[in-house]
C-alpha positions, 0 to 999 in steps of 0.5 A: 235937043228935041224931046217927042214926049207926047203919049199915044192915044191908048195910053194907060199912063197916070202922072201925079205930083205931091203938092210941092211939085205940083208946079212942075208935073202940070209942065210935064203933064203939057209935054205929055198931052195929059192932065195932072193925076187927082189926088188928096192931102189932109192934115190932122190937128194931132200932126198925122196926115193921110193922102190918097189918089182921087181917081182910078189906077187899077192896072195902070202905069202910074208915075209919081214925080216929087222933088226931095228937099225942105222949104218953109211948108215941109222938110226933106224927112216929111215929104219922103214919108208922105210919099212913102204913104202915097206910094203904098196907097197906089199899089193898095189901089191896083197900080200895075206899075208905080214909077217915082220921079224925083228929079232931086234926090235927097240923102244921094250924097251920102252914100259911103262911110267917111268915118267909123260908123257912118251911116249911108243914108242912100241905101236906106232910103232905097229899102224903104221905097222898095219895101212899099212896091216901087217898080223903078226910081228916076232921078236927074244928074245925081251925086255919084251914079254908080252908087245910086244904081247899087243902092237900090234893088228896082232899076235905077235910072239917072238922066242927064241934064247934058243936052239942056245945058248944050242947047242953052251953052252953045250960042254963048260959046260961038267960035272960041276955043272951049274947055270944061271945068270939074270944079274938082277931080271927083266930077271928072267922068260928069264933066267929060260926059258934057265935054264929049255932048258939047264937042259933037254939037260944035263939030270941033275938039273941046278940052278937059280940066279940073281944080284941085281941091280937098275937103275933110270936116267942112273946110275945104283947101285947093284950088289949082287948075290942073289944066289950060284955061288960058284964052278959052271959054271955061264951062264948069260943071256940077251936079249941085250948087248950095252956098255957091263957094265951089263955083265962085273959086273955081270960076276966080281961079280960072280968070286968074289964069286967063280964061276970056269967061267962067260959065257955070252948068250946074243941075241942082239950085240947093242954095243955101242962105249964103248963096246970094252974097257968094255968087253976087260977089263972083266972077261967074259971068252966067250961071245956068240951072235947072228947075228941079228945086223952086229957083226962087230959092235965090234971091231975085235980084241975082238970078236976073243979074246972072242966072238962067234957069231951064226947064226940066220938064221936057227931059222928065216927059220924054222919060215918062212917054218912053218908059210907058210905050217901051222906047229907049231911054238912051239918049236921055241917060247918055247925053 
């Protein structure tokens, strides 16, 4: 799929990232035809920090773009608070229009109680980006979509990763009869959303499936394929990966019941310390992702042997170009 994502001449827009996302906003910002926003981060011996944005964004649509998550400079908890910082900063500093995009949301799986007393972390978060003036939120492929638009008060917009991995699938896919795999039943309607964008792609019927599996306190029990797998390209699909457990039996169990090849879709590369080990081991015979985490979080010996990471940055451009001039967002939340 094609984005148009360059802005109009007469473009009042300005796109900033905070340092970790750097790499990413420079790709959105050559999709857009514009340079990075300007902005400073300084650190203070006490442990406090200040940050501020460089350049003029007096009654300018200012969009933000910043992935939530820890590596070895921040953890997940400090870059939500210097982005709370930088946000208020831009309304204290004439913004007409403050958009964040954070292709990866933290805390967005948390968003219901499991037990007595359990927080729903989601939802507080969204008052506190809503306390400091945010006008909307965008996120990619998120946990639960329904309750990501529910916690929050400005619109909620959730993009879907779906034409991406269509693009890069179907080559693989060719003539043979194909089924898409939830890896459990809680990813059914995500999994159909992507069956319904493959079948229109390849002009032909795809079938749908799913693997039983239950979890309570970590430890997870299951596995059956509540489907036909059997002489069929299986695509399974999820919105995130971390230790990769999920996807390593999902794809053994539909090997065992005869599938010509397990590809694995999914969004979010987490990749906890696990990760390398479990999917070395696996059947999965390609893995694709997306770059809205730093895919060097895997080690490299196993992305070359099995991983293709794809960019997100033409999805998050075209998203900026239609919110600045008004255009449909549609396509880009739909598949």
């Amino acid at each position: 799929m094609t984005f148009d994502a360059e802005l109009p001449p007469d473009h009042r827009a300005v796109v900033f990232s905070l340092e970790s996302g750097r790499p990413l906003v420079e790709r959105v910002c050559r999709h857009l035809g514009v340079e990075p926003g300007a902005h400073e981060e300084r650190d203070f011996e006490d442990g406090e920090h200040k940050i501020r944005p460089l350049q003029s964004v007096r009654e300018r649509d200012v969009f933000v773009v910043q992935s939530f998550y820890s590596d070895t400079a921040l953890s997940v908890n400090d870059k939500v608070l210097r982005t709370l910082f930088f946000l208020s900063a831009l309304r204290d500093a004439g913004a007409e229009r403050v958009t964040l995009l954070a292709p990866y949301l933290c805390y967005a799986r948390k968003d219901r109680r499991t037990k007595p007393r359990d927080p729903v972390s989601i939802r507080y978060l969204a008052t506190l980006f809503e306390t400091v003036g945010l006008n909307r939120i965008v996120t990619v492929d998120v946990h639960n979509p329904a309750a990501y638009e529910n916690a929050f008060r400005v619109p909620a917009e959730h993009l879907t990763a779906a034409p991406l991995f269509v693009d890069a699938i179907e080559p693989l896919v060719g003539n043979r009869d194909t089924v898409v795999v939830s890896p459990d039943a809680g990813g059914v309607k995500r999994a159909e959303r992507f069956r319904q964008a493959l079948a229109t792609r390849l002009d032909r019927s795809v079938e749908l499936t799913f693997i039983e599996k239950f979890r309570s306190e970590g430890v997870v029990w299951g596995g059956t394929v509540v489907g036909a797998v059997e002489n069929r390209v299986a695509i399974i699909l999820d919105d995130l990966i971390s230790s990769g457990t999920t996807l390593a039996e999902a794809a053994a169990a539909c090997h065992d019941r005869g599938a010509h090849a397990a590809y694995a879709a999914v969004t979010h590369g987490v990749f906890s310390s696990r990760a390398a080990t479990v999917l070395d081991d696996s059947e999965i015979d390609r893995l694709f992702l997306l770059d809205t985490l730093p895919p060097d979080r895997l080690d490299a010996t196993v992305r070359e042997r099995c991983v293709e990471v794809l960019p997100c940055a033409p999805l998050l451009a075209a998203a900026v170009q239609r919110f600045h001039t008004g255009g449909s967002v549609v396509a880009l939340t739909e598949g």
